[in-house]
C-alpha positions as CSV (number, residue, x, y, z in Angstrom):
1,X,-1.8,-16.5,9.6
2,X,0.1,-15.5,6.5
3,X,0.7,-12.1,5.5
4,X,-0.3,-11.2,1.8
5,X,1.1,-8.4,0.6
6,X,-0.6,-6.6,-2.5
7,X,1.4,-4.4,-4.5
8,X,-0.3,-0.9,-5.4
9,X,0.1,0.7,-8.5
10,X,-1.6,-1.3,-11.0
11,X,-3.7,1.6,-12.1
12,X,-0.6,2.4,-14.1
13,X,-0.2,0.0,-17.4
14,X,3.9,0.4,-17.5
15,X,3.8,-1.3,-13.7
16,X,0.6,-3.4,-14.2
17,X,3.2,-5.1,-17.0
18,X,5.3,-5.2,-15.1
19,X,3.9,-6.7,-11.9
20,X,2.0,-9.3,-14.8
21,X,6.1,-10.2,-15.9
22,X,7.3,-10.9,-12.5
23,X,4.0,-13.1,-11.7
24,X,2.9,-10.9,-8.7
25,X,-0.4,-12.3,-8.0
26,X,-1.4,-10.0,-5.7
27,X,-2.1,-6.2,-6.7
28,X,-3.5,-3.1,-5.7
29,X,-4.9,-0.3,-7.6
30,X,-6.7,3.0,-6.8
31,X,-9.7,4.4,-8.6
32,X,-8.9,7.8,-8.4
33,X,-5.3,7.2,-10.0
34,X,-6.9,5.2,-13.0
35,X,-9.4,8.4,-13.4
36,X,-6.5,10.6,-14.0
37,X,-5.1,8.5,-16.7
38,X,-8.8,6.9,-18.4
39,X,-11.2,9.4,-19.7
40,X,-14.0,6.9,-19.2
41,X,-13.9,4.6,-16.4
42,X,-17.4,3.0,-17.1
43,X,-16.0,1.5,-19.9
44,X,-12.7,-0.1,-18.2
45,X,-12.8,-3.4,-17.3
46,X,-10.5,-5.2,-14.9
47,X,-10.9,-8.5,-16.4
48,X,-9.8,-7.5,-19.7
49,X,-6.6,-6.0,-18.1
50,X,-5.8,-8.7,-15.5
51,X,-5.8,-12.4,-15.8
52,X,-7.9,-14.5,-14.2
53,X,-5.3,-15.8,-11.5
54,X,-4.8,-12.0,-10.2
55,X,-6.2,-10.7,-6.5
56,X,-7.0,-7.2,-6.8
57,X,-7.7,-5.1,-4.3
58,X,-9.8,-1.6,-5.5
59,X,-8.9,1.1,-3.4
60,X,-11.0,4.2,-4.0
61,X,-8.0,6.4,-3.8
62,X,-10.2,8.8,-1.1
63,X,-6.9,9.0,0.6
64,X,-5.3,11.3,-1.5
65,X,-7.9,13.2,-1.4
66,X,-8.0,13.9,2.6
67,X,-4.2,14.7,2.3
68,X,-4.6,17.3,-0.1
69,X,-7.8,18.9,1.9
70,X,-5.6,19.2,5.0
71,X,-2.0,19.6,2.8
72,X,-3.5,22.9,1.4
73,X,-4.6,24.3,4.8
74,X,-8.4,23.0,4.8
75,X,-10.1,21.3,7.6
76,X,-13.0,18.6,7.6
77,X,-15.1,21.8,8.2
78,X,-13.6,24.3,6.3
79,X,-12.7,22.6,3.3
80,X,-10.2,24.1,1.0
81,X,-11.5,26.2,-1.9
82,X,-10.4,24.1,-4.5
83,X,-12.1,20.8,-3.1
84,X,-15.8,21.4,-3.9
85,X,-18.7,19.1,-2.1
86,X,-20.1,18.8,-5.9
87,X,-16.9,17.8,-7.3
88,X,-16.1,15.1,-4.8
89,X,-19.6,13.6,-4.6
90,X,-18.8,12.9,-8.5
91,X,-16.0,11.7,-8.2
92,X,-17.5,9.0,-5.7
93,X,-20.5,8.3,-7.6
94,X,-18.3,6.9,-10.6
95,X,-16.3,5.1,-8.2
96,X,-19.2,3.4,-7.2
97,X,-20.7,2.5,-10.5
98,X,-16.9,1.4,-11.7
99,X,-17.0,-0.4,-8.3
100,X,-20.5,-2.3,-9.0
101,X,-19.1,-2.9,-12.7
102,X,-16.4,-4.9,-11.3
103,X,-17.3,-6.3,-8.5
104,X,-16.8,-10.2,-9.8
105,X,-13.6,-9.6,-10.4
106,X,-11.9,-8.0,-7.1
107,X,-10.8,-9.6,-4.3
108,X,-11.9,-6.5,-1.6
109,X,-12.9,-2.5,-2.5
110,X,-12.4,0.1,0.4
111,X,-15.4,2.2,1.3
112,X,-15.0,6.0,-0.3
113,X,-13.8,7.8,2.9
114,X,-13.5,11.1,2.2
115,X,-13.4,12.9,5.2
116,X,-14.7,16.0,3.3
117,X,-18.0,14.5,3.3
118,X,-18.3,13.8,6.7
119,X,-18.4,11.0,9.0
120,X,-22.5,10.6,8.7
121,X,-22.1,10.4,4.5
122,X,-19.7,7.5,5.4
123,X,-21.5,5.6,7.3
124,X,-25.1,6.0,5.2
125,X,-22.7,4.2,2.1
126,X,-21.9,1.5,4.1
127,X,-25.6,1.0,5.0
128,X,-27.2,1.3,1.8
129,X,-24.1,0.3,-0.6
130,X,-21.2,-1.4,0.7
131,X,-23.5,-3.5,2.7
132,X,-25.3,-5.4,-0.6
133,X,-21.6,-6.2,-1.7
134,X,-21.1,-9.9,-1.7
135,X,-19.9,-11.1,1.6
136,X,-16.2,-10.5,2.6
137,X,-15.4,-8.1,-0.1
138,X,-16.2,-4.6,1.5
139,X,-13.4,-3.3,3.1
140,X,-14.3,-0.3,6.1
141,X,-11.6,2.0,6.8
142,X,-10.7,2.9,10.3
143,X,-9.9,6.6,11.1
144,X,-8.0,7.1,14.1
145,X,-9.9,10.3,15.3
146,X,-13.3,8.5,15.1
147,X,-11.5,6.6,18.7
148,X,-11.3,3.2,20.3
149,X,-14.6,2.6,20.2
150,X,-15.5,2.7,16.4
151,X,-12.6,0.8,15.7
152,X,-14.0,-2.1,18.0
153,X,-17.4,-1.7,16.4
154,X,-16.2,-2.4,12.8
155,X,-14.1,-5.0,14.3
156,X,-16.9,-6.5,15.6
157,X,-19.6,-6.4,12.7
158,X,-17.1,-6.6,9.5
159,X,-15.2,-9.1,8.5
160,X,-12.1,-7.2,7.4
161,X,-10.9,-3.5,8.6
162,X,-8.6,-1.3,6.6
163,X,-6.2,0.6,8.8
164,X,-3.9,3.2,8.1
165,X,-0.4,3.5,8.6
166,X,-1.1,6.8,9.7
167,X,-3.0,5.9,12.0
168,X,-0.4,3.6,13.9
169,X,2.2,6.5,14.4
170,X,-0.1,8.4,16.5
171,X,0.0,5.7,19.6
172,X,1.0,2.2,20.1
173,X,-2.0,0.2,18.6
174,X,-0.3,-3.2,18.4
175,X,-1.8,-4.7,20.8
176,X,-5.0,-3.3,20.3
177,X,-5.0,-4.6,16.8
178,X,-3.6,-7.9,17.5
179,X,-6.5,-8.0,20.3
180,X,-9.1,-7.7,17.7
181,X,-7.4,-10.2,15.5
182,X,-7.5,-12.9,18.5
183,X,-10.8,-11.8,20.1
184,X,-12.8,-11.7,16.7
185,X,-11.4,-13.2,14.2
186,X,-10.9,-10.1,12.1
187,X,-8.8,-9.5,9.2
188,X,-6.7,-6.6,9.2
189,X,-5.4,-5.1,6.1
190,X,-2.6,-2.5,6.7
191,X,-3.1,0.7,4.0
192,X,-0.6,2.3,2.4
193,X,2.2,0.8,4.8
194,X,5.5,1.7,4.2
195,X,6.9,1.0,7.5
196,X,8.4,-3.0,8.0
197,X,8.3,-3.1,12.0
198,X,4.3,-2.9,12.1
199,X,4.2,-5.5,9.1
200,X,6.0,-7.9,11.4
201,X,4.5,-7.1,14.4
202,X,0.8,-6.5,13.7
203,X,-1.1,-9.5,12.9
204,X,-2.0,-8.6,9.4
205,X,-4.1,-10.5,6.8
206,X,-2.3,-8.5,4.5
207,X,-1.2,-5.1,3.1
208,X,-1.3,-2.8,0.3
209,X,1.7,-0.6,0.0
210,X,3.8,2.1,-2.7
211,X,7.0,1.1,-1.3
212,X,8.4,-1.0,-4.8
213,X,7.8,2.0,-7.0
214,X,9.9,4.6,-5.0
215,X,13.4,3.0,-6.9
216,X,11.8,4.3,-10.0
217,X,10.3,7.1,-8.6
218,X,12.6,8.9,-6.1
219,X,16.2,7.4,-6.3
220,X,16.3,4.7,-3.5
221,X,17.4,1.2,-3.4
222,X,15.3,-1.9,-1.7
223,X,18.3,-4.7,-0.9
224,X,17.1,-7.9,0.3
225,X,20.2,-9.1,2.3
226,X,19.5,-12.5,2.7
227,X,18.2,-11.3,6.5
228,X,17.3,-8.2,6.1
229,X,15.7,-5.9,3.6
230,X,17.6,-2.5,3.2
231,X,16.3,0.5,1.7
232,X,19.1,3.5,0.8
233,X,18.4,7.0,0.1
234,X,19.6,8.5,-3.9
235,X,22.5,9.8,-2.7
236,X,24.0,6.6,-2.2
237,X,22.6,4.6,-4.9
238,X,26.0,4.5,-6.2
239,X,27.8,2.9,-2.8
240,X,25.6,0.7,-2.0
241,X,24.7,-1.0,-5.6
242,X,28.3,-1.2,-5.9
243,X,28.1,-2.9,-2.7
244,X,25.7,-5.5,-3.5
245,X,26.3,-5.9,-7.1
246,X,27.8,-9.5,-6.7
247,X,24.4,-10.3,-5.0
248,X,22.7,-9.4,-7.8
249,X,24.4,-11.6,-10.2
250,X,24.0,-13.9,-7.9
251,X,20.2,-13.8,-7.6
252,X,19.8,-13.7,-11.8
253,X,19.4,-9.8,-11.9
254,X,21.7,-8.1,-14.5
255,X,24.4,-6.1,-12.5
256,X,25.0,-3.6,-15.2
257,X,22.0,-2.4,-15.8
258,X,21.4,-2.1,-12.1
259,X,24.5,0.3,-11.6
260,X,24.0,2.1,-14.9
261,X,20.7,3.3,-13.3
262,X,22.5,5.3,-10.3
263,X,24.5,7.3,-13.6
264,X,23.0,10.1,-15.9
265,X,23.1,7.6,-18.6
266,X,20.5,4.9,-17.3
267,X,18.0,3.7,-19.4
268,X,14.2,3.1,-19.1
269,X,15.2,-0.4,-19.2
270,X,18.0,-0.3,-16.3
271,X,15.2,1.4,-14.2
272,X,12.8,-1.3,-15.2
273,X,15.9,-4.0,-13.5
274,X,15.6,-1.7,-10.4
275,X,11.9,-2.2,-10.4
276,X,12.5,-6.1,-10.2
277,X,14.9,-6.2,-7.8
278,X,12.7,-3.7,-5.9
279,X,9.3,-6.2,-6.6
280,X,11.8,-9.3,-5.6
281,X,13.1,-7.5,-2.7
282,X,9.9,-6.9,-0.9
283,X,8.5,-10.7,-1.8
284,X,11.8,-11.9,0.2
285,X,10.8,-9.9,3.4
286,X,7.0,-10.8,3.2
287,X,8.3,-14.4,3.2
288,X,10.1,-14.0,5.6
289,X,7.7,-12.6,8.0
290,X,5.3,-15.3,6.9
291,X,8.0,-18.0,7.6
292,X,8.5,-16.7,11.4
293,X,4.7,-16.5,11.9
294,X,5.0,-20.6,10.6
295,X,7.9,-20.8,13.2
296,X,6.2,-19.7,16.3
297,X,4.0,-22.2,17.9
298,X,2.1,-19.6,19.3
299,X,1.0,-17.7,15.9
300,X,2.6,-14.7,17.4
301,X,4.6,-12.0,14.9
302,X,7.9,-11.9,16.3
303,X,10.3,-9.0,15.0
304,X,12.5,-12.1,13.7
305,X,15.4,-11.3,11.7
306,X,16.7,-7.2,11.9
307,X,15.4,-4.3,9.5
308,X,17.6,-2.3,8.5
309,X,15.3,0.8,7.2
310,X,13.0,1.5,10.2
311,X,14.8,4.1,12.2
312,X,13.3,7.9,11.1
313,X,16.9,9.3,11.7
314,X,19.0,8.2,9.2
315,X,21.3,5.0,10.5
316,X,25.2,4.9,9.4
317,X,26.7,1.6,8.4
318,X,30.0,0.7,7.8
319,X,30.7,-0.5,4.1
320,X,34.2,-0.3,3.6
321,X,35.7,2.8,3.7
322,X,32.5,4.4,2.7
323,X,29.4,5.1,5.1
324,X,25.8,3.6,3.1
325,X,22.5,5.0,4.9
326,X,19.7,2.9,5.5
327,X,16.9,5.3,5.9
328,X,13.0,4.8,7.8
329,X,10.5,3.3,5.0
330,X,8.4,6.6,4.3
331,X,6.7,6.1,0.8
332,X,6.2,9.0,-1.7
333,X,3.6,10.9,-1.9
334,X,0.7,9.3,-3.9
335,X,-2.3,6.4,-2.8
336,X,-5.6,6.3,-4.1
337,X,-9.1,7.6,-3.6
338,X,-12.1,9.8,-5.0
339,X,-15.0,11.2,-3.0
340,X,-18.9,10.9,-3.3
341,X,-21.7,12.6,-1.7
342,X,-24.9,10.6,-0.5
343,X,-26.9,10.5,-3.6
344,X,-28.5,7.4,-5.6
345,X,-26.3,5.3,-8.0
């Protein structure tokens, strides 16, 4: 089984060129994140902003969504004030129609699964929507308080499964997951993963993840060692680019530009050598993974080679006679989604 790893963020053009520069064939982007930035979406094509060798995955962006309703204090029930049924059911109707509109050109589109609208609205979209998709491209997305037993059932009847890193820290679902994987023959897509232990452990067909924009975005650093792929915290951007810079030159990447980015006086264009390293760091680890998986005889995910950036409490290492954190993989806050009420398209 080999892991494909698609690379969110394509909603925004400075990244899509970006991603289109370095040849990353597979990409994510999320509907509602597009919406913010195009006025009208019926009129946005994705084949006349990808090329034709490109695997996207559309992801409504309903995630963001359900973190804001419970961010600002509302419940499933009790939504918050500023969420309005009307305004979400909108919001999912022209995700649909973009959705529809594009459907020859994506690789997968998750379901709209706001929980605002209820687990009964979900369900009826997958019934009379989703369900007329062409086979294998209609992603469902598991939520963990919907239990065991729901997760089984779209296990059983769907070909692929979306589940959500947030739903992994609440128990230990490996297992479970990699049960489904061997028992049915389902894919599993891991959303919005962040975290590299359950990328080498879980059986994935692939995952969409955040993780290469937070360089440019909050400060960090993603190293790939050679064994391992690092991730520092801002404060010691400095350190630890200093650090590796001979591994940089070594790998083709321009050293300068890399280390005038942890300085006041970076540029847009030593961010954008921070990006690559960032895109060429995370292709390293997902080949890595993949190239275990090819190892074992037995098509298990072993842990392999050490991470250095999955401990939640920061871990001190030795550099010198300076101390460089390698910090737990929690993206920024961001991800995709819309919601829609049950009405016709």
């Amino acid at each position: 089984m080999t892991l494909n790893l698609y690379y969110a963020g394509a909603e925004v053009s400075s990244w899509r060129k970006l991603l289109r520069e370095e040849h990353v064939s597979t990409v994510a982007m999320s509907f509602i994140g597009l919406q913010r930035r195009v006025q009208r979406t019926e009129n946005w094509l994705l084949s006349t902003h990808f090329d034709s060798e490109t695997q996207i995955l559309l992801d409504s962006g309903a995630f963001s969504l359900n973190r804001r309703l419970h961010a600002v204090g509302g419940t499933a029930e009790e939504p918050a004030e500023d969420l309005q049924d009307e305004d979400v059911f909108e919001i999912a109707n022209k995700y649909m129609a973009f959705m529809l509109n594009n459907i020859d050109r994506v690789a997968m589109v998750t379901e709209f699964d706001a929980v605002q609208l209820g687990q009964e609205w979900i369900e009826a979209m997958r019934e009379d929507v989703y369900n007329q998709l062409p086979p294998g491209k209609f992603m469902p997305i598991w939520h963990s308080d919907t239990g065991l037993e729901e997760l089984q059932r779209l296990a059983q009847r769907y070909q692929r499964v979306g589940i959500l890193q947030t739903s992994l820290g609440e128990r230990d679902l490996t297992s479970t997951l990699n049960g489904l994987v061997s028992n049915y023959g389902t894919k599993l897509h891991g959303v919005g993963m962040t975290k590299m232990d359950p990328m080498r452990e879980i059986k994935w067909d692939s995952v969409s993840s955040l993780s290469w924009i937070s360089p440019g975005s909050y400060g960090d650093t993603f190293v790939w060692t050679g064994h391992e792929l690092k991730r520092y915290p801002k404060r010691y951007k400095v350190q630890c680019r200093n650090r590796h810079r001979a591994l940089f030159a070594r790998e083709g990447f321009d050293a300068a530009k890399i280390l005038a980015d942890a300085t006041e006086e970076g540029t847009p264009e030593d961010k954008r050598e921070v990006l690559r390293l960032s895109l060429w760091s995370w292709r390293k680890f997902v080949d890595d993974i993949n190239h275990n998986v090819t190892m074992d005889p037995f098509g298990e995910r072993p842990l392999g080679t050490r991470v250095a950036t999955i401990p939640e409490t920061d871990e001190i290492e030795s550099s010198g006679s300076s101390a460089l954190v390698a910090v737990g993989t929690q993206d920024p806050p961001g991800g995709n989604g819309d919601l829609v009420p049950r009405t016709p398209i």
